[in-house]
C-alpha atoms as an extended CHARMM CRD file, in Angstrom:
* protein
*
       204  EXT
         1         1  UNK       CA            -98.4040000000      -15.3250000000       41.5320000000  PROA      1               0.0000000000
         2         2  UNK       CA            -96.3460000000      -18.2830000000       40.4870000000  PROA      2               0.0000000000
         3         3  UNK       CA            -93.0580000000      -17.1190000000       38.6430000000  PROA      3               0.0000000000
         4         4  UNK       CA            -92.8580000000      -19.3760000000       35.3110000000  PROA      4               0.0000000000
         5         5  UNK       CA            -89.7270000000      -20.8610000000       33.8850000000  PROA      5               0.0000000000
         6         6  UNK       CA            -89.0470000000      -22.3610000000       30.5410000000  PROA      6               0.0000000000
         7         7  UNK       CA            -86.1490000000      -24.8890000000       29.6070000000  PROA      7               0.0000000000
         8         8  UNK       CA            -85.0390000000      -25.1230000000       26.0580000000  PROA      8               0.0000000000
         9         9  UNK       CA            -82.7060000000      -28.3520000000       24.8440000000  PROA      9               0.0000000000
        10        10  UNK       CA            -81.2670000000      -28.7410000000       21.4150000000  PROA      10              0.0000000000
        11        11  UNK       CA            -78.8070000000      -30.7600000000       19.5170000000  PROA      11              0.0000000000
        12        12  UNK       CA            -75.6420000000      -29.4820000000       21.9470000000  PROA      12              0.0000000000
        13        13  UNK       CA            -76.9040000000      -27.2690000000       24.6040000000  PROA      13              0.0000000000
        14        14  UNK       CA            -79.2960000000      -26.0290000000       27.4960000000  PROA      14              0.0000000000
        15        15  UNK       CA            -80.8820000000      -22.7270000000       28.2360000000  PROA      15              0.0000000000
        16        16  UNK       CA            -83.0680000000      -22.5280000000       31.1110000000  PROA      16              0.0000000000
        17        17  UNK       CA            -85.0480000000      -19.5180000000       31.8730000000  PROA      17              0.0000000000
        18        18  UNK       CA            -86.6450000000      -17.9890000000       34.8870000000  PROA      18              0.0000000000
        19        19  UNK       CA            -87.3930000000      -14.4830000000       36.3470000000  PROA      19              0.0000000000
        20        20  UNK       CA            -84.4340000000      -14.4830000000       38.5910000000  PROA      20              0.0000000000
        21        21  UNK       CA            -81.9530000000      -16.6840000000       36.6590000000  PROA      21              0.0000000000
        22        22  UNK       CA            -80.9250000000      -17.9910000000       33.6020000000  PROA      22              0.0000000000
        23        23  UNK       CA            -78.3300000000      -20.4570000000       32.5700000000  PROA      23              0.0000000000
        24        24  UNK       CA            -76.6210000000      -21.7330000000       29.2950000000  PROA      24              0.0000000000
        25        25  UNK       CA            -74.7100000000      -24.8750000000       28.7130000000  PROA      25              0.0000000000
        26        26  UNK       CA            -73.3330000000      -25.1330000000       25.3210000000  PROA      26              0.0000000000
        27        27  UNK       CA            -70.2970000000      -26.9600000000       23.8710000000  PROA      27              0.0000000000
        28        28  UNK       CA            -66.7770000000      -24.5300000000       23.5350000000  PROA      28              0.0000000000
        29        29  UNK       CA            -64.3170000000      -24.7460000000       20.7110000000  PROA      29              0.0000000000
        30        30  UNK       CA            -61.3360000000      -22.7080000000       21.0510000000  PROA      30              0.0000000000
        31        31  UNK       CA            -58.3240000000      -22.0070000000       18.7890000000  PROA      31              0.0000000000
        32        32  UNK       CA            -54.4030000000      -20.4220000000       20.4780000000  PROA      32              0.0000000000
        33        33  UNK       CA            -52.1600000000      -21.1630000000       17.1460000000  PROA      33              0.0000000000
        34        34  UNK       CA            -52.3500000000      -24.3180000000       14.9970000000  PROA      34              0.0000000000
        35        35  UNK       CA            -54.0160000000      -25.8120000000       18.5370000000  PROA      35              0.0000000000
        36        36  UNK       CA            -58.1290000000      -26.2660000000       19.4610000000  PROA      36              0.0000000000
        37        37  UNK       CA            -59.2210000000      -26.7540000000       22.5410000000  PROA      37              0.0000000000
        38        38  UNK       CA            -62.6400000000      -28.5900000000       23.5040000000  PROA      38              0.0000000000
        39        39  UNK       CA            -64.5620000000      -27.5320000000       26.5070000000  PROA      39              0.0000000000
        40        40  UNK       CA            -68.0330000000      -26.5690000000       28.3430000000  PROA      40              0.0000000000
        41        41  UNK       CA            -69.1640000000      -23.0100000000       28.5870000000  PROA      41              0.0000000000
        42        42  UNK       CA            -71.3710000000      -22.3000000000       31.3690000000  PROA      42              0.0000000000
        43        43  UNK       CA            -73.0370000000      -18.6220000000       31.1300000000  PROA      43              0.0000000000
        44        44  UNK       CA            -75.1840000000      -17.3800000000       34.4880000000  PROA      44              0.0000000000
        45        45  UNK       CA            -77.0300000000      -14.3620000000       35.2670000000  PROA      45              0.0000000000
        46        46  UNK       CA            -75.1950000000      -11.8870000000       37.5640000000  PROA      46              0.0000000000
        47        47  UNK       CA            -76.0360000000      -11.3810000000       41.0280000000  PROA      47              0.0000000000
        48        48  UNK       CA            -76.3540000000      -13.6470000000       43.9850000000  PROA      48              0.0000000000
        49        49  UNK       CA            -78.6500000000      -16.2380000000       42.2510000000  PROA      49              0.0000000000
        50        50  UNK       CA            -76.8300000000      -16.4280000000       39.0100000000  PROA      50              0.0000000000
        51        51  UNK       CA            -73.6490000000      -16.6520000000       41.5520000000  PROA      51              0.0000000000
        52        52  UNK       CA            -74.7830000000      -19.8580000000       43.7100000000  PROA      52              0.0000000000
        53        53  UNK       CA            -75.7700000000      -21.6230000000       40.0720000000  PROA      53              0.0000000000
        54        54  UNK       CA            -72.2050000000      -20.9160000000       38.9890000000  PROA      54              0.0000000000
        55        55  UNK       CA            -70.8360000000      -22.4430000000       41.9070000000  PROA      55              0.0000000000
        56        56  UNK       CA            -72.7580000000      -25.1560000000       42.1300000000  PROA      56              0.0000000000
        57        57  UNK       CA            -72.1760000000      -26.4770000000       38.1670000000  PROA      57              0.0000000000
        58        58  UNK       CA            -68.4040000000      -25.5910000000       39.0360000000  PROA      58              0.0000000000
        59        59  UNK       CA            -68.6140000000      -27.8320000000       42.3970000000  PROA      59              0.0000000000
        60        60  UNK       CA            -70.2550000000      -30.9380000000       40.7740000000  PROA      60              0.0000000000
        61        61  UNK       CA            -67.7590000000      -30.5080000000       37.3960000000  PROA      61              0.0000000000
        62        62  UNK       CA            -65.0920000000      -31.3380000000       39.7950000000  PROA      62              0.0000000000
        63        63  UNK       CA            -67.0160000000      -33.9000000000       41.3240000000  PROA      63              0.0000000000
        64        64  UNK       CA            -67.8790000000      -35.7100000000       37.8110000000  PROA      64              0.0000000000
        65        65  UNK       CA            -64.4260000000      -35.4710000000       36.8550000000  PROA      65              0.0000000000
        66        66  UNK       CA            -62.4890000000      -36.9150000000       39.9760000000  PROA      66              0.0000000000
        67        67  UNK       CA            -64.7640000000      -39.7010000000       40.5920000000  PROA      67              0.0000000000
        68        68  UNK       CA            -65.3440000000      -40.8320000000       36.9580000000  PROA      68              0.0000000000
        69        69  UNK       CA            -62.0820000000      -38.9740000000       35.1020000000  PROA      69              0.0000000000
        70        70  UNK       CA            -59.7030000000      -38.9700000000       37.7320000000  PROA      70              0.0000000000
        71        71  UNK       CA            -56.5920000000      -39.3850000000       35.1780000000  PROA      71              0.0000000000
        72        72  UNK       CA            -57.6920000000      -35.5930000000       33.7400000000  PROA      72              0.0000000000
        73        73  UNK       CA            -56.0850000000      -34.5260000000       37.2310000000  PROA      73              0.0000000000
        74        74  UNK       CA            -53.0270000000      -35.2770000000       36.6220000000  PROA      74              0.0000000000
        75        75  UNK       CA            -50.3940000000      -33.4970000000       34.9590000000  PROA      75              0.0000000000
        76        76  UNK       CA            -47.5910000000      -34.1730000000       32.6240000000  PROA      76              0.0000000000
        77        77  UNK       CA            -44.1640000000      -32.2430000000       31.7270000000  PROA      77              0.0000000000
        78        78  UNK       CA            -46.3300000000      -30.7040000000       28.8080000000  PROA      78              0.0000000000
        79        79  UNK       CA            -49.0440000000      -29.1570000000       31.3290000000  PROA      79              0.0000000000
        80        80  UNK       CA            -52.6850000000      -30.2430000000       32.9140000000  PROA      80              0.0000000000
        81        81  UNK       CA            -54.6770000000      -32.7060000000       31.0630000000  PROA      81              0.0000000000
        82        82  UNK       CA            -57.3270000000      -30.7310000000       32.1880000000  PROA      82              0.0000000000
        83        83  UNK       CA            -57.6760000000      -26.6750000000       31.7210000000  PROA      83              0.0000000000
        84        84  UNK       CA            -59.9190000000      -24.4030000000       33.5320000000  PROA      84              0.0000000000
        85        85  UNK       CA            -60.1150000000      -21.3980000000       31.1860000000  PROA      85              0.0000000000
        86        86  UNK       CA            -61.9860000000      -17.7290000000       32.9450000000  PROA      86              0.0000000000
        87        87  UNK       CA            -62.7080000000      -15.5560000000       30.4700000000  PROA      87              0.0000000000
        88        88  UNK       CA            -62.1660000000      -11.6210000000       31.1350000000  PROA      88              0.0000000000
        89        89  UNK       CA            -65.4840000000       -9.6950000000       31.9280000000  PROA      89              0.0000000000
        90        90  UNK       CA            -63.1800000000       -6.5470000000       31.4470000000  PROA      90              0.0000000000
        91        91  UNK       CA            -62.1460000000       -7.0770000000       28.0890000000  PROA      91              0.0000000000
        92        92  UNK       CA            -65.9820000000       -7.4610000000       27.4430000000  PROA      92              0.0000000000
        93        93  UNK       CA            -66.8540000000       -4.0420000000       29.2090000000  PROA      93              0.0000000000
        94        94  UNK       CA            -64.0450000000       -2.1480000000       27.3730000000  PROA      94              0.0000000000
        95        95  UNK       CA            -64.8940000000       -3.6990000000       23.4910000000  PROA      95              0.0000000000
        96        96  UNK       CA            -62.4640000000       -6.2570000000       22.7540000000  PROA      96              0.0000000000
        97        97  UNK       CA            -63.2800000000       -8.1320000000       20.5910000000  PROA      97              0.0000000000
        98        98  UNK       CA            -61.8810000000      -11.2200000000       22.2990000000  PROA      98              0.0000000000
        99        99  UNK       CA            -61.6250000000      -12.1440000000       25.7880000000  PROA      99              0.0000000000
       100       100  UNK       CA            -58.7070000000      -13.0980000000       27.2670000000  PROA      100             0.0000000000
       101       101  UNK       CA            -58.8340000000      -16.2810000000       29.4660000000  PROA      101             0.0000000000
       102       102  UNK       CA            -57.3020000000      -17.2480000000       32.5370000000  PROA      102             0.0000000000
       103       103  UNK       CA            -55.7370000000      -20.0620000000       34.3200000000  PROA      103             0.0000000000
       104       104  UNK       CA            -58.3870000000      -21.1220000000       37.1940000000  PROA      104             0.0000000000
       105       105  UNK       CA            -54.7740000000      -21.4730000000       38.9030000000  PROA      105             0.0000000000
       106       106  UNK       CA            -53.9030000000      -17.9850000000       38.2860000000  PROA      106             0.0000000000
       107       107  UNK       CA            -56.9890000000      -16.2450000000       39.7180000000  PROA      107             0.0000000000
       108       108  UNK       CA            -56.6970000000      -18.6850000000       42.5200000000  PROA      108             0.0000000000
       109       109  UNK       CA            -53.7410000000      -17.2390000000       43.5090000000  PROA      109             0.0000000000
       110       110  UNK       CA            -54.9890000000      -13.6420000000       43.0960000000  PROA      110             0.0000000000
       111       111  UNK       CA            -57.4240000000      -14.1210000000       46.1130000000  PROA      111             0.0000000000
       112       112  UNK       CA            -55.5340000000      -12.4410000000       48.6340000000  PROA      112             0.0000000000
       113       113  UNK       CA            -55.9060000000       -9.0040000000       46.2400000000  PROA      113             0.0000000000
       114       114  UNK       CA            -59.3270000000       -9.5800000000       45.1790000000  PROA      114             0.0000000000
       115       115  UNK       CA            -58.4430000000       -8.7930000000       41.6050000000  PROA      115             0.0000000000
       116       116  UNK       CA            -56.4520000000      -10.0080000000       38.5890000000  PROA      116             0.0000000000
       117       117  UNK       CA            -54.5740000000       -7.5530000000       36.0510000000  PROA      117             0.0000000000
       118       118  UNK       CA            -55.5650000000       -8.6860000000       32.2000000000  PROA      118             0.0000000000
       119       119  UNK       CA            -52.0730000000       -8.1210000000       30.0190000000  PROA      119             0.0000000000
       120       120  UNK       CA            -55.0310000000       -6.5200000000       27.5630000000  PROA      120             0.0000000000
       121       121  UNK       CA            -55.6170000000       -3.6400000000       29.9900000000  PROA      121             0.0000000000
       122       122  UNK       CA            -53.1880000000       -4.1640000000       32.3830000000  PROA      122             0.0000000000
       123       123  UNK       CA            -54.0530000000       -0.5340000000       34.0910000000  PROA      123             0.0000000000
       124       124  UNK       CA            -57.6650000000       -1.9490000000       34.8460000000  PROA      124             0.0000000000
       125       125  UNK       CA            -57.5080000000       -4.8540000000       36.7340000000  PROA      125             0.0000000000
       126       126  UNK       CA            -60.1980000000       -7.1490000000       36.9180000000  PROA      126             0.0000000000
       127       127  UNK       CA            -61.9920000000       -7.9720000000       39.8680000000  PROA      127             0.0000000000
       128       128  UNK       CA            -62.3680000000      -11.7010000000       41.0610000000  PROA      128             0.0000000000
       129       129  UNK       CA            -65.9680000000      -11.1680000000       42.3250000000  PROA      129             0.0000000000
       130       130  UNK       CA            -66.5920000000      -10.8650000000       38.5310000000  PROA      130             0.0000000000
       131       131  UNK       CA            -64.8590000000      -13.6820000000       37.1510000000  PROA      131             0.0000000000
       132       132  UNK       CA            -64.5320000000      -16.2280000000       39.7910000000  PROA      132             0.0000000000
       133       133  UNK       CA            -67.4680000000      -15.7210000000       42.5750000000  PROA      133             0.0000000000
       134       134  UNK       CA            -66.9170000000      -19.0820000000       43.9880000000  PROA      134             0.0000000000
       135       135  UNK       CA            -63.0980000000      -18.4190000000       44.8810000000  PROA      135             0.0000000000
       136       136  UNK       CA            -64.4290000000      -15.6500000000       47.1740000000  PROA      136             0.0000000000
       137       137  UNK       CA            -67.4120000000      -18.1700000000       48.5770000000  PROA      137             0.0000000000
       138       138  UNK       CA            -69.9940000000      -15.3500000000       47.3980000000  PROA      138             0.0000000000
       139       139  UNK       CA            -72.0650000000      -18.2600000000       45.7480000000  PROA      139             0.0000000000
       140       140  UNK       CA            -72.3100000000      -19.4000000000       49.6380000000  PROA      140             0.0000000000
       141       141  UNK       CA            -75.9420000000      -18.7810000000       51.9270000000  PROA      141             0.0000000000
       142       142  UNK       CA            -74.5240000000      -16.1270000000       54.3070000000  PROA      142             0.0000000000
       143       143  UNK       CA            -75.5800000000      -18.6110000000       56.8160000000  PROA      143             0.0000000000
       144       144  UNK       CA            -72.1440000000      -20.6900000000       56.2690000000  PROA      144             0.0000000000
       145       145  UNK       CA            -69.9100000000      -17.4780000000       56.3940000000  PROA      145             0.0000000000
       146       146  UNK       CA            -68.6730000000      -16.5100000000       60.1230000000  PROA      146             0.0000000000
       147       147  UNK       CA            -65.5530000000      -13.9720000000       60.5190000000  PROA      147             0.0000000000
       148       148  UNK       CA            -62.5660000000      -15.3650000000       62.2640000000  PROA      148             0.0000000000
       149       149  UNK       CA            -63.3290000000      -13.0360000000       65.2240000000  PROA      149             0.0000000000
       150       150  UNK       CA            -66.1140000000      -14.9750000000       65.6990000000  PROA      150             0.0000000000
       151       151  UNK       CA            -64.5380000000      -18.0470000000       66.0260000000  PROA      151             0.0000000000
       152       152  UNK       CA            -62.3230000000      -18.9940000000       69.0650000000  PROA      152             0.0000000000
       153       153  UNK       CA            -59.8300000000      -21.7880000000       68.7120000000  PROA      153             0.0000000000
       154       154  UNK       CA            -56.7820000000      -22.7670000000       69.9520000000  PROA      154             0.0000000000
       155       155  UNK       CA            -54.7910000000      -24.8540000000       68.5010000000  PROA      155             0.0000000000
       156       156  UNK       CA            -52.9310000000      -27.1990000000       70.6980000000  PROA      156             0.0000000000
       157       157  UNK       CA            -52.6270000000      -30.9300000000       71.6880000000  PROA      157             0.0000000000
       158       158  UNK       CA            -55.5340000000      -30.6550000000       74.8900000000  PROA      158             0.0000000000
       159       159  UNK       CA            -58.0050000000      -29.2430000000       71.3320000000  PROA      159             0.0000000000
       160       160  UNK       CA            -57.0050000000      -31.6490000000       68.8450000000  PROA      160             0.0000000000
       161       161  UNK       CA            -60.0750000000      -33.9690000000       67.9760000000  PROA      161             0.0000000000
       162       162  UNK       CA            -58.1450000000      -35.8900000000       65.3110000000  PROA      162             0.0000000000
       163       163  UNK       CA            -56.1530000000      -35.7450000000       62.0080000000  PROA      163             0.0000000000
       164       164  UNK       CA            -57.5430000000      -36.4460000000       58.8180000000  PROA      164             0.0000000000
       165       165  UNK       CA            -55.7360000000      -37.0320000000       55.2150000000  PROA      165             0.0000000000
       166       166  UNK       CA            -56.2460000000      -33.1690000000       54.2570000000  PROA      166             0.0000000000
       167       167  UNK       CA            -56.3680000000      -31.3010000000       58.3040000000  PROA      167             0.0000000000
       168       168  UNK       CA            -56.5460000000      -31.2010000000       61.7010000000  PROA      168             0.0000000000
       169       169  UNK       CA            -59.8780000000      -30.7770000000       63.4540000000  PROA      169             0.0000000000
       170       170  UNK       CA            -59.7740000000      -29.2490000000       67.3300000000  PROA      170             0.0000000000
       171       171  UNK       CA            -62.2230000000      -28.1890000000       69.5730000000  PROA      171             0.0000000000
       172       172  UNK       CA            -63.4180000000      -24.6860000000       69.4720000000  PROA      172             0.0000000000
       173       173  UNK       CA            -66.4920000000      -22.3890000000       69.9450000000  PROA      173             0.0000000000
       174       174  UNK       CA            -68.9620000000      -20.0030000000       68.3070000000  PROA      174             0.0000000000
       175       175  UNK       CA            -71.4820000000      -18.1510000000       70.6160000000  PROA      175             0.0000000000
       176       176  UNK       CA            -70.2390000000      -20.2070000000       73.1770000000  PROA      176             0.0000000000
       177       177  UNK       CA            -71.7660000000      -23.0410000000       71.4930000000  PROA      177             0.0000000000
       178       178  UNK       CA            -68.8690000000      -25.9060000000       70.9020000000  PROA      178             0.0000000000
       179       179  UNK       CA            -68.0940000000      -26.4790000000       67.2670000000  PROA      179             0.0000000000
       180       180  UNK       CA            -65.0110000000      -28.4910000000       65.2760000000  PROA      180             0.0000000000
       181       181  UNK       CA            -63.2080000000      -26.1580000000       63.3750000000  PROA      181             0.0000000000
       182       182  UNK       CA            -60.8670000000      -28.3290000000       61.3950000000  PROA      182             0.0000000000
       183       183  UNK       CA            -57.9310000000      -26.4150000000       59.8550000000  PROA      183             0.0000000000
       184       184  UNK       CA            -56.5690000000      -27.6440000000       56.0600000000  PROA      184             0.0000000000
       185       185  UNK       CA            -53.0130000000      -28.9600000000       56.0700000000  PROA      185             0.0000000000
       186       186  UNK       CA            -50.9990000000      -27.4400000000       53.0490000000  PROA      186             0.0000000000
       187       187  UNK       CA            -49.2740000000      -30.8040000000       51.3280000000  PROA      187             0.0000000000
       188       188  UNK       CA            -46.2630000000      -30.6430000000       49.0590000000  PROA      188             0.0000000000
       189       189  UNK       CA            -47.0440000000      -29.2700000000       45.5430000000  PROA      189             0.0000000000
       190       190  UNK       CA            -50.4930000000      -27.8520000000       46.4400000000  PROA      190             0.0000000000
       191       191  UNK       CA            -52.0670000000      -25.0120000000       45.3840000000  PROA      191             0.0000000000
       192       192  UNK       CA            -54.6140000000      -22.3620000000       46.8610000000  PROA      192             0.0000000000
       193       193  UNK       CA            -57.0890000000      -24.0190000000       44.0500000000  PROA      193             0.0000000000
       194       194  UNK       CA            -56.4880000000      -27.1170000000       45.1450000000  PROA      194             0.0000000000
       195       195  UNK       CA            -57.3470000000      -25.8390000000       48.8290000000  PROA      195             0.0000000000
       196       196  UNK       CA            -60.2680000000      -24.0990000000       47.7860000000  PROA      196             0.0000000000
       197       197  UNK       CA            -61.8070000000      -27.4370000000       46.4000000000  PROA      197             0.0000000000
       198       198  UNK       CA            -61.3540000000      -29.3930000000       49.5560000000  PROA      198             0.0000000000
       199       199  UNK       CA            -62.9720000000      -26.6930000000       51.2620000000  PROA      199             0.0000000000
       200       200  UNK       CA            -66.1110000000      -26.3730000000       48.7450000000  PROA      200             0.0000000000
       201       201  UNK       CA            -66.1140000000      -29.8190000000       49.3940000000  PROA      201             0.0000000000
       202       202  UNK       CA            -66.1450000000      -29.9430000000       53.2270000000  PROA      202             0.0000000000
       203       203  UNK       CA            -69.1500000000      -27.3020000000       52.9390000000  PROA      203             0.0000000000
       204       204  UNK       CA            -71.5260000000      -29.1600000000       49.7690000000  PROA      204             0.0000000000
């Protein structure tokens, strides 16, 4: 049998429905202080499916924003133009009443842990494969993923296949097949977010 879905619009939003996903787009206003803050929140199903959707709205975001917006990238003495805001599925689980959100920067830089500690429960920290999927590339087809064991490169002069504004790209091989494996170079004032987007980018 055919699985049916069902897409529902109104005056500021989308819901779209199906057996193994659904997806919300509505319009976010939130108040810290005397301050509001606009912005887009973007609700998924969990599990793989609802991961890969989140990933993909995140990926072409970014992509709307840097070819269209690109002065929202830049940043002043006061801050970003431009805030990425994760709220905490933890706070949800253990009944606050409000989430606390954080910096897209911030769990960026919690990747080598796998988890982020919430200053609302700070003795149950919060794992990134809950908040952030696509910093972990679990929203990727398996397909894409290889271990570093199973690549072999070496990176010297004799491998080097060029340079490029954002790596190096050398000769190397998986299952003795010959592949490019081109290695990110780590600029002044860059971030592991910022790394992470080039490489989402290299892979869409």
């Amino acid at each position: 049998s055919t699985a049916k879905s069902s897409i529902h619009y109104w005056r500021r939003g989308l819901w779209f429905e199906h057996s193994k996903l659904f997806l919300m787009l509505r319009p976010l206003t939130t108040k810290e202080g005397d301050m509001y803050t606009s912005g887009l929140e973007t609700i998924t199903s969990l599990g793989v499916n609802g991961q890969h959707m989140m990933g993909l709205i995140v990926d072409e975001i970014h992509k709307l924003i840097h070819e269209w917006y690109p002065g929202l990238e830049a940043s002043t003495i006061l801050g970003d133009y431009l805030q990425v805001r994760v709220p905490c599925t933890k706070c949800a689980q253990l009944g606050f009443k409000r989430q606390f959100a954080f910096d897209f920067p911030e769990c960026a830089a919690a990747i080598p842990t796998g988890h982020i500690n919430c200053p609302r429960h700070p003795d149950s920290p919060t794992p990134l494969a809950h908040l952030t999927p696509e910093l972990l590339l679990l929203d990727m087809p398996q397909c894409f993923l290889l271990k570093s064991d199973d690549v072999v490169c070496i990176q010297d002069e004799d491998s080097k296949l060029g340079v490029g504004g954002y790596g190096i790209v050398y000769r190397g091989t998986v299952d003795s097949r010959d592949v490019a494996v081109k290695t990110f170079i780590e600029s002044p004032g860059s971030t592991p977010a910022d790394m992470l987007k080039e490489l989402r980018q290299e892979v869409n």
